[in-house]
C-alpha positions in Angstrom: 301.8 -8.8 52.1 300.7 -9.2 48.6 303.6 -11.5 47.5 304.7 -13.5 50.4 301.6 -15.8 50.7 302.4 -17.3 47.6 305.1 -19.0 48.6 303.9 -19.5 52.3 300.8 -21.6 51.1 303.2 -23.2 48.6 305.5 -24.1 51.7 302.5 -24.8 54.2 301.5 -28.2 51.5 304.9 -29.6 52.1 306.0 -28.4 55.7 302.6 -28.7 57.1 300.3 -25.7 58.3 301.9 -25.3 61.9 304.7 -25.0 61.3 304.6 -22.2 58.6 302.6 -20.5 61.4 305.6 -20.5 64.0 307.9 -19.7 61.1 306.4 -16.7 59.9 305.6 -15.3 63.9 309.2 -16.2 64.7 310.3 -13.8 61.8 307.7 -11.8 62.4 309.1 -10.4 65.8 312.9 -10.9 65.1 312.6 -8.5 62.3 310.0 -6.1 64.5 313.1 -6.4 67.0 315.4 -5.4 64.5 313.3 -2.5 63.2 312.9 -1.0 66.6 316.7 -0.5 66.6 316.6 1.1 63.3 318.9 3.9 62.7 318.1 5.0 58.8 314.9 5.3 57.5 315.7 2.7 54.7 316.7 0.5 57.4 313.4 0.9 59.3 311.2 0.5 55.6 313.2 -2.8 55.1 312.4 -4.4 58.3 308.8 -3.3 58.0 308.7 -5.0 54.3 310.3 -8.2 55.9 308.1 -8.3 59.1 304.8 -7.7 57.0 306.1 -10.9 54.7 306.6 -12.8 58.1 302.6 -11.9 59.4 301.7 -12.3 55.7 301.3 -16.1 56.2 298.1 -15.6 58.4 296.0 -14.5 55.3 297.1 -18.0 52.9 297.7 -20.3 55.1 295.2 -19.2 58.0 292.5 -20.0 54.7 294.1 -23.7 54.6 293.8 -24.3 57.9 290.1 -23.8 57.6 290.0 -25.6 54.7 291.8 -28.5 56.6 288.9 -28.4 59.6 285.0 -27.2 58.1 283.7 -29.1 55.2 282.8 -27.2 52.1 279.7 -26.9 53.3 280.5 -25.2 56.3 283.2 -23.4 55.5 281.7 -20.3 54.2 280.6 -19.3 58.2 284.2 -20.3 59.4 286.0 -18.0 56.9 283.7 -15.4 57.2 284.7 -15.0 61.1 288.4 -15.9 60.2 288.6 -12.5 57.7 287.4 -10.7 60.5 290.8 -10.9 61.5 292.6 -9.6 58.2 289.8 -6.7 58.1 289.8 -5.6 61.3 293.6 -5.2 61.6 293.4 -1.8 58.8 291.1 -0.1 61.4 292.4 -0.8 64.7 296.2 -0.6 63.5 295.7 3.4 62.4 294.6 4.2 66.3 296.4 1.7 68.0 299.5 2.7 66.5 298.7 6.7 66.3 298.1 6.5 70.5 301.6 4.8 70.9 303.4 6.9 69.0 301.7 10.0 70.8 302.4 8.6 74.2 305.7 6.6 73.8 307.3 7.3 70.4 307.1 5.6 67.1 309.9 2.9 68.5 306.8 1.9 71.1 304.6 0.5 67.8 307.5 -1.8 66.6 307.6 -3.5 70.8 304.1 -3.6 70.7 304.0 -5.5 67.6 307.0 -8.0 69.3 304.6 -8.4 72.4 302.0 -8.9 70.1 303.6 -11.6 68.1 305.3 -13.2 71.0 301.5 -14.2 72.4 300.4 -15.2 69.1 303.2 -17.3 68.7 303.2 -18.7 72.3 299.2 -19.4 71.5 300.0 -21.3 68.1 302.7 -23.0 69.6 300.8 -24.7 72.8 297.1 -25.1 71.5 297.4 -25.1 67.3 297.7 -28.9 66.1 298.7 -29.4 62.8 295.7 -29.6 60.7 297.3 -30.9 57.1 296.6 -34.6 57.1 298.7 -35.2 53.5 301.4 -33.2 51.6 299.4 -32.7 48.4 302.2 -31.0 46.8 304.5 -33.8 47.6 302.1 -36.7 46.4 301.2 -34.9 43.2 305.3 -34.2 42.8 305.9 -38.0 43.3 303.3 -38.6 41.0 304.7 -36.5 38.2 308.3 -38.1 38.8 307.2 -41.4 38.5 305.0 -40.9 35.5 308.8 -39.1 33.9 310.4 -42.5 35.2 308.1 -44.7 33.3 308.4 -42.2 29.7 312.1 -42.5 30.0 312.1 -46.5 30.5 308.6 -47.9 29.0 308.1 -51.4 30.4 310.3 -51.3 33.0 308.5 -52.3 36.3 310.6 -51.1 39.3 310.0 -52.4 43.4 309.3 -50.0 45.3 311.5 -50.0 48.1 314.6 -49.9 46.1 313.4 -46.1 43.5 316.2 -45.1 41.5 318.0 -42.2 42.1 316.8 -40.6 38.8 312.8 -40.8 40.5 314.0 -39.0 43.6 316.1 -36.6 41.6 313.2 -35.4 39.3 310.4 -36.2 42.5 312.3 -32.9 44.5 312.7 -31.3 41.5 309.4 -31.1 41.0 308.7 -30.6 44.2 311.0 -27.3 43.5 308.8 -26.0 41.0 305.7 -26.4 42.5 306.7 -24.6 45.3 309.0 -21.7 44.1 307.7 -21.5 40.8 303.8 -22.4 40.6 303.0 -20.0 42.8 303.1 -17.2 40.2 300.4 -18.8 38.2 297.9 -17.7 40.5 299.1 -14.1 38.8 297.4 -15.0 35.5 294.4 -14.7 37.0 294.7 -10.7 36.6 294.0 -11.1 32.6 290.1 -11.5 33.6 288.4 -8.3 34.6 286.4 -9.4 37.6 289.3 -11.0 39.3 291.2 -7.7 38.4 288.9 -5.4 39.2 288.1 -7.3 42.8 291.9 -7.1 43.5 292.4 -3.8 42.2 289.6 -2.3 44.6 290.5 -4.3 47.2 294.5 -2.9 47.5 292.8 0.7 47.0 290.7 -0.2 49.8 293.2 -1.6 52.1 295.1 1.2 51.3 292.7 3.8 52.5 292.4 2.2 55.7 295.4 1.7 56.4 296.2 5.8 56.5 297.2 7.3 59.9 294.8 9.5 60.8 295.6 13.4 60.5 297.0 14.8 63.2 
């Protein structure tokens, strides 16, 4: 859940913010599925790593979605309630879970989380429009190709139905980058100690509340 929304809010600029959503729900339960049938605890910890990378989406794109709707001026209210969401899950899961497990097993948490899904994804799928208007990530690739295009051959004007191959070859490559690659950029941010220090409380927190309470 710390890695994976990098590259979903990467792939949410190009794909659009829908379907990201139905993506990430749709692997959300198949791996949930798959971990309810786990033999092995390694088995089991995989699936859990994979499904949490699935629901991951949610926290970067679920931010761009509201970025798409409320102007800045607005926005500050509409995130607010959204990170209720994110917040709320740490101290609901802990007793949600810990009365399933009592009462039906641990297997019951893993086809509560499919149910779960399946109704989030059933929700996203019938009333969620897409809300990204342009692919930034694509413009600003096409931009950088053809800016390439024009270093490599100065003075050469080309129309612009018929691009060379070399454009659309170093347009997706670009496009490549910014979406596999850029994403780790946002890790530089560590080297400053309030950005550090926020994150670095934040997991600790998160991690308390996520504990299952004693038994």
């Amino acid at each position: 859940m710390s890695i994976f929304p990098l590259w979903w809010s990467s792939f949410s600029e190009t794909a659009g913010r829908r379907t990201i959503y139905i993506l990430s729900f749709t692997l959300f339960i198949v791996f949930n599925v798959i971990g309810a049938f786990s033999r092995s605890i390694g088995f089991f910890i995989a699936m859990r790593i994979l499904s949490g990378g699935g629901a991951a989406a949610v926290q970067a794109v679920g931010a761009g979605t509201v970025a798409d709707i409320w102007e800045p001026k607005e926005r500050g209210r509409a995130m607010g309630i959204f990170y209720l969401g994110p917040l709320c899950g740490p101290l609901f899961a802990p007793i949600i879970g810990g009365g399933l497990t009592e009462a039906f097993g641990w297997r019951s948490t893993q086809w509560f989380q499919v149910i779960y899904g399946g109704v989030t994804l059933l929700l996203v799928f019938l009333c969620l429009p897409e809300t990204l208007k342009t692919s930034r990530i694509i413009a600003a690739a096409e931009q950088e190709a053809l800016s390439a295009t024009e270093a490599d051959a100065p003075g050469v004007t080309h129309v612009a139905s018929k691009k060379p191959v070399t454009f659309e070859t170093k347009k997706w490559l670009a496009v490549l980058r910014k979406v596999l690659l850029d994403p780790f950029h946002i890790i530089a941010y560590l080297r400053f100690p309030a950005v550090a220090l926020t994150v670095y409380y934040g997991t600790l927190a998160l991690l308390m509340t996520s504990q299952s309470p004693p038994r």
